[in-house]
Structures are given as structure tokens and as C-alpha cells.
C-alpha positions as CSV (number, residue, x, y, z in Angstrom):
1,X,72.1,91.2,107.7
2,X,68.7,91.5,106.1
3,X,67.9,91.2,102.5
4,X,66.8,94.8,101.3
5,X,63.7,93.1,99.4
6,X,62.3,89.6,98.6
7,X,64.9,87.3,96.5
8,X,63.4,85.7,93.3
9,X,64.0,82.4,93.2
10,X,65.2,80.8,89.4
11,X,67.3,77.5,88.4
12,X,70.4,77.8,87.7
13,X,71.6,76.7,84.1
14,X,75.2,77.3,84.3
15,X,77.6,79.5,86.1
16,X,80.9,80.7,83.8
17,X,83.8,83.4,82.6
18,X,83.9,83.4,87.3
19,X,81.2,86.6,87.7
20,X,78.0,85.4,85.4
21,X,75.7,82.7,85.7
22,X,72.4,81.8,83.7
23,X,69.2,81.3,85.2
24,X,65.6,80.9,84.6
25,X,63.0,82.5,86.6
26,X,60.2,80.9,87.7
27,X,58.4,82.6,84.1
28,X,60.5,80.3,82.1
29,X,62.6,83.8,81.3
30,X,66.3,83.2,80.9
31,X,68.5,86.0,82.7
32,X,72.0,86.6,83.1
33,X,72.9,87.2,87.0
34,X,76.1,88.6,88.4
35,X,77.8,86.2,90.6
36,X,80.2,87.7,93.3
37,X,82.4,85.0,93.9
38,X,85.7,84.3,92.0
39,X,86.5,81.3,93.4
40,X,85.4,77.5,91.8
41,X,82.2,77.3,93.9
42,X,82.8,73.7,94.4
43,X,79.8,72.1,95.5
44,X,77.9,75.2,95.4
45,X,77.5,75.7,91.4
46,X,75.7,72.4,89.9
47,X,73.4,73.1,87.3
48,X,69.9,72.8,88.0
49,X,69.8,73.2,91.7
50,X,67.4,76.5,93.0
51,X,68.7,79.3,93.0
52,X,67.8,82.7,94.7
53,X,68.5,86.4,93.0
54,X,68.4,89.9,94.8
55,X,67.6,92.8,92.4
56,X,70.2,94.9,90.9
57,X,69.0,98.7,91.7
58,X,72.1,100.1,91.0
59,X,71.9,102.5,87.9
60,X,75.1,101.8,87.1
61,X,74.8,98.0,86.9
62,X,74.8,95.8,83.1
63,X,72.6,93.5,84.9
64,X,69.3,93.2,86.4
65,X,69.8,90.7,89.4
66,X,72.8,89.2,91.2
67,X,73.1,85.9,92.6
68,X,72.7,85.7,96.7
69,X,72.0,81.9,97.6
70,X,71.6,78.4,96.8
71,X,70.3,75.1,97.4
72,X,73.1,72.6,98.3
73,X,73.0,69.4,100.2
74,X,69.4,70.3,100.9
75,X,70.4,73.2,102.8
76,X,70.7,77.0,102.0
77,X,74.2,78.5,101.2
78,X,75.2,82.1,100.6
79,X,77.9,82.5,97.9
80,X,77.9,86.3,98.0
81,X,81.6,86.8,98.7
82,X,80.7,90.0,99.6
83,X,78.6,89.1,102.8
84,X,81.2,87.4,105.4
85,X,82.8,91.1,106.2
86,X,79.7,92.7,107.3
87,X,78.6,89.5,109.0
88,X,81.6,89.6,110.7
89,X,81.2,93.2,111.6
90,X,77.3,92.7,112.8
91,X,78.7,89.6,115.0
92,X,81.3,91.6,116.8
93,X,79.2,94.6,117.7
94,X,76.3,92.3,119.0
95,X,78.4,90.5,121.0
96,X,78.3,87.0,118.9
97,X,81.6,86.7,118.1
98,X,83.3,86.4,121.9
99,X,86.9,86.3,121.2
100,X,86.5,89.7,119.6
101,X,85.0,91.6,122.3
102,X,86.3,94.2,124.6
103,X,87.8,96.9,122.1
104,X,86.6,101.0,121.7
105,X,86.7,101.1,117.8
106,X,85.8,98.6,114.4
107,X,87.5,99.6,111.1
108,X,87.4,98.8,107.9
109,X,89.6,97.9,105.1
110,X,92.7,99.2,107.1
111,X,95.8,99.5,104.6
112,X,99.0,97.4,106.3
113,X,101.3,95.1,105.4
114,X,102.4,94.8,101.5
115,X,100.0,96.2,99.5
116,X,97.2,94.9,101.6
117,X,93.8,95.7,103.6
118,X,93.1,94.1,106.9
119,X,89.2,93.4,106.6
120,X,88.3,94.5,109.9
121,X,91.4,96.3,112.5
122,X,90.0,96.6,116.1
123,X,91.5,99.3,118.6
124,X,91.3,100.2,122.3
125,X,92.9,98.6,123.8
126,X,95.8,97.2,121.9
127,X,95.3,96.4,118.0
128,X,93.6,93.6,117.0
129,X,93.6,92.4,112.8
130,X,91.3,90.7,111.8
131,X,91.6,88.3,108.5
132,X,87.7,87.1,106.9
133,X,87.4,84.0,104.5
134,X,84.2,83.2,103.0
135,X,83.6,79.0,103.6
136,X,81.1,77.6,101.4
137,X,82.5,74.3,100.5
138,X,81.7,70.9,102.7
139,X,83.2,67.4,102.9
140,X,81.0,65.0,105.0
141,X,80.1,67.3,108.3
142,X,83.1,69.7,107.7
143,X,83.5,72.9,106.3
144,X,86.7,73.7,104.5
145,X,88.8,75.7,103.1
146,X,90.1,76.9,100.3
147,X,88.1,75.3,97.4
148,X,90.9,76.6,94.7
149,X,94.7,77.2,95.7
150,X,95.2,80.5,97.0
151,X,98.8,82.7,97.1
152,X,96.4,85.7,98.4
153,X,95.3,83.5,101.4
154,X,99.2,82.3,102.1
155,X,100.0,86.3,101.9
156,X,97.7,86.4,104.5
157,X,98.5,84.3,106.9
158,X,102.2,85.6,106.6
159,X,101.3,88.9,106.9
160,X,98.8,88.2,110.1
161,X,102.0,86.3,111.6
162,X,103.9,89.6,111.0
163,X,101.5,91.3,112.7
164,X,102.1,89.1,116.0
165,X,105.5,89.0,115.9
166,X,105.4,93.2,115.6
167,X,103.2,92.4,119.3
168,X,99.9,93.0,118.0
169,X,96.8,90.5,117.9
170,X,95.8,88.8,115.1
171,X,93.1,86.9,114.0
172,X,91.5,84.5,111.3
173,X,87.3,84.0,111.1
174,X,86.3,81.8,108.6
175,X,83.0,82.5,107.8
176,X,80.7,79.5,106.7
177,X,78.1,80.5,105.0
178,X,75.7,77.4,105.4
179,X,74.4,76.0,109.0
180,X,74.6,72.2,108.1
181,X,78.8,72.1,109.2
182,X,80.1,70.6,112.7
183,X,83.5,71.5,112.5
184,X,86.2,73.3,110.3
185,X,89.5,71.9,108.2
186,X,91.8,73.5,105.8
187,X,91.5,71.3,103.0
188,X,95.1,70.3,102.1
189,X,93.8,67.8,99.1
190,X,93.0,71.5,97.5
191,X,96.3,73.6,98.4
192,X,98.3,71.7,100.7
193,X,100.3,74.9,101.0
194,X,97.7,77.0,102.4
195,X,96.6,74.2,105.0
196,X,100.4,73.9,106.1
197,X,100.9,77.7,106.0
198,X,97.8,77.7,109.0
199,X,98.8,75.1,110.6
200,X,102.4,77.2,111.3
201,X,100.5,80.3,111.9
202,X,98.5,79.1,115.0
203,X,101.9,78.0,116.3
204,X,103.4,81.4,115.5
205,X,100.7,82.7,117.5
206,X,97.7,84.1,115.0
207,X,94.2,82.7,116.3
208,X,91.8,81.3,114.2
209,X,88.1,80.9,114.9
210,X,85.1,79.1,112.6
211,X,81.6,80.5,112.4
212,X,78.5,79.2,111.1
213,X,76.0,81.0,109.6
214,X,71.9,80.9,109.7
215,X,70.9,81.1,106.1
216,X,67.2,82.2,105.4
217,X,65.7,83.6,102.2
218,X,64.9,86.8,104.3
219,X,68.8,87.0,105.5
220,X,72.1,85.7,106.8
221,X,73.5,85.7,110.6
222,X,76.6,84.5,112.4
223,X,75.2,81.9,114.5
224,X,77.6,79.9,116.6
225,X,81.4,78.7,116.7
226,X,83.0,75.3,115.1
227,X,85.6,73.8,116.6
228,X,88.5,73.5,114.3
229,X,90.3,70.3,113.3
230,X,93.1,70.6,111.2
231,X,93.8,67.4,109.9
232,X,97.6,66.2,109.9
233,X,99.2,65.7,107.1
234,X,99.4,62.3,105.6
235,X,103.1,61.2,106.0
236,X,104.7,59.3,102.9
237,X,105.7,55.6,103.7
């Protein structure tokens, strides 16, 4: 996925009410950005780090710019919620993501299960649903996931295990948005639910695969697999 023009790069003063953030541009201008991300941007949101905007052309939009990357850990991170589907989609038709190869048709935002979309439902032969989470958040060399406790992301998984047990394929790609990661954990010190409700859906059968990305300030690709490991959890004495 390419940029469609050159970001501006700006500071970031402070990021609140989930979809705005202030910034300053490299005039010394103060601008209010859109930030497409609802989650806590842990990690991902500290005041003062550079920041890089994409122009809002829309005619339709209350502001000028929105918010596509930043500089975390010394490394550049996409927080554009927005992004991981058609990553995803780019990787599977050229081949990056392996697991996901072999099938006649790609859709998009199927309807199924309750009152949900599948991100991406794969056809021909058999049915395959697959489940995208954007992964921003690191702890030492690991990505993880979720950065806030998320019922939507339990739904999920439930739903992707009724998918299975109906005889279909299902599968979950986390999508890391930054290329400084070695492997991938659900972080159960965040929503020990979630990490226990993937932990039981690998064993029921849904597959779950990690991808890094390469970050530039000219655009983001899927790059290469992590190897997942869960971490157990901690037993009381």
C-alpha cells in the first residue's frame, strides 16, 4: 500500500476524546488531525514524539489532515486502523501471506455470524474467514495484543470457532504494524479474557498467524510471519 502523496511530518501535542489529536507542523502551526484508531494507543500516543499526517482531500471531511504514522521505540509504526484489511488483502493476492493461498475469489466485509462482517471471506475451494487485528503495541521484542479489553475481539473468536465447527476454515492475522517485533502474544495482563478465549480457539481448531509490517514514510507492506507464543497463564499458589 502506497501513500497517495507525501506525509507532513508535525509533533504530536496530545491525542484525546479517541479520534483527534493535536499537532504542530513543522511551521510551528497547531492543527487538529483525525486519528483512526479507537483503541488506547498504548505506547504509540506519547506526546512529543514525530508524527507523520496524510492530507485530508475528502470534501466532506471537518479536517485538513489525518494521522498515518509515528515514531516509537525508534522505529516507524502505522496507527491507521484502517490499513491492516487492505494489507492483508495486498498480501494474499501477491502471494505473501502463504497459508492463505490457493482460493478463486477475495471478499470483503462478508455479513455472517450475529450481526457481524468477516473482514476478508475466501472461496474456491471451500470457505475460508478470515478475522484482521491491527497490532501496534510492544513489550520487550513482542508484539501483542489487545492494548484495551475487548468483548468485540472475544465475539470474534467465538464466532470464527462457529465457523469451524459449521466445517469451514477459519482464520486469525494479526497485523503488526511496526517491523521491530520477533514474535507475537496475547497480552493477558490487558484482557486476560481475550488471551484465554485464543488460547481455546486454536484448540477448537481456528488458525492464527502474525505478520509484520515494513513501515516507510512512502508506504506500508506485509513483510514476513512471527511465530506466535502464547504465554501460559500464571497459575495461583
Amino acid at each position: 500500500m502506497e501513500f497517495p502523496e507525501p506525509l507532513i511530518k508535525a509533533t504530536l501535542i496530545k491525542r484525546y476524546k479517541r479520534f483527534l489529536a493535536d499537532v504542530t507542523l513543522g511551521n510551528g502551526e497547531v492543527v487538529t488531525a483525525h486519528v483512526a484508531n479507537s483503541g488506547r494507543m498504548t505506547g504509540v500516543s506519547t506526546p512529543g514524539s514525530p508524527v507523520w499526517l496524510l492530507p485530508n482531500r475528502s470534501k466532506t471531511a471537518k479536517l485538513k489532515y489525518r494521522w498515518e504514522l509515528i515514531e516509537a521505540d525508534d522505529t516507524l509504526v502505522g496507527i491507521n486502523t484502517s490499513r491492516p484489511n487492505t494489507l492483508v488483502e495486498e498480501a494474499i493476492t501477491n502471494g505473501t501471506i502463504e497459508p492463505l493461498q490457493g482460493y478463486k475469489s477475495l471478499r470483503r466485509e462478508v455479513k455472517y455470524g450475529v450481526n457481524s462482517r468477516i473482514d476478508i471471506l475466501l472461496e474456491g475451494p471451500g470457505t475460508c474467514f478470515v478475522e484482521i487485528k491491527n497490532v501496534h503495541m510492544r513489550e520487550g521484542d513482542k508484539a501483542t495484543f489487545p492494548d484495551a479489553v475487548t468483548a468485540r475481539g472475544l465475539k470474534h473468536l467465538k464466532e470464527m470457532t462457529e465457523m469451524v465447527n459449521a466445517g469451514h476454515r477459519a482464520v486469525m492475522i494479526y497485523c503488526i504494524q511496526r517491523g521491530d517485533c520477533t514474535s507475537f502474544d496475547s497480552d493477558d495482563a490487558v484482557d486476560p479474557a481475550y488471551g484465554a478465549g485464543l488460547r481455546q480457539a486454536l484448540k477448537d481448531g481456528v488458525e492464527a498467524y502474525a505478520y509484520t509490517c515494513d513501515v516507510s514514510l512512502t508506504g506500508i507492506r506485509i513483510k514476513e510471519p512471527l511465530p506466535l507464543r502464547l504465554t501460559a497463564p500464571e497459575r495461583p499458589d
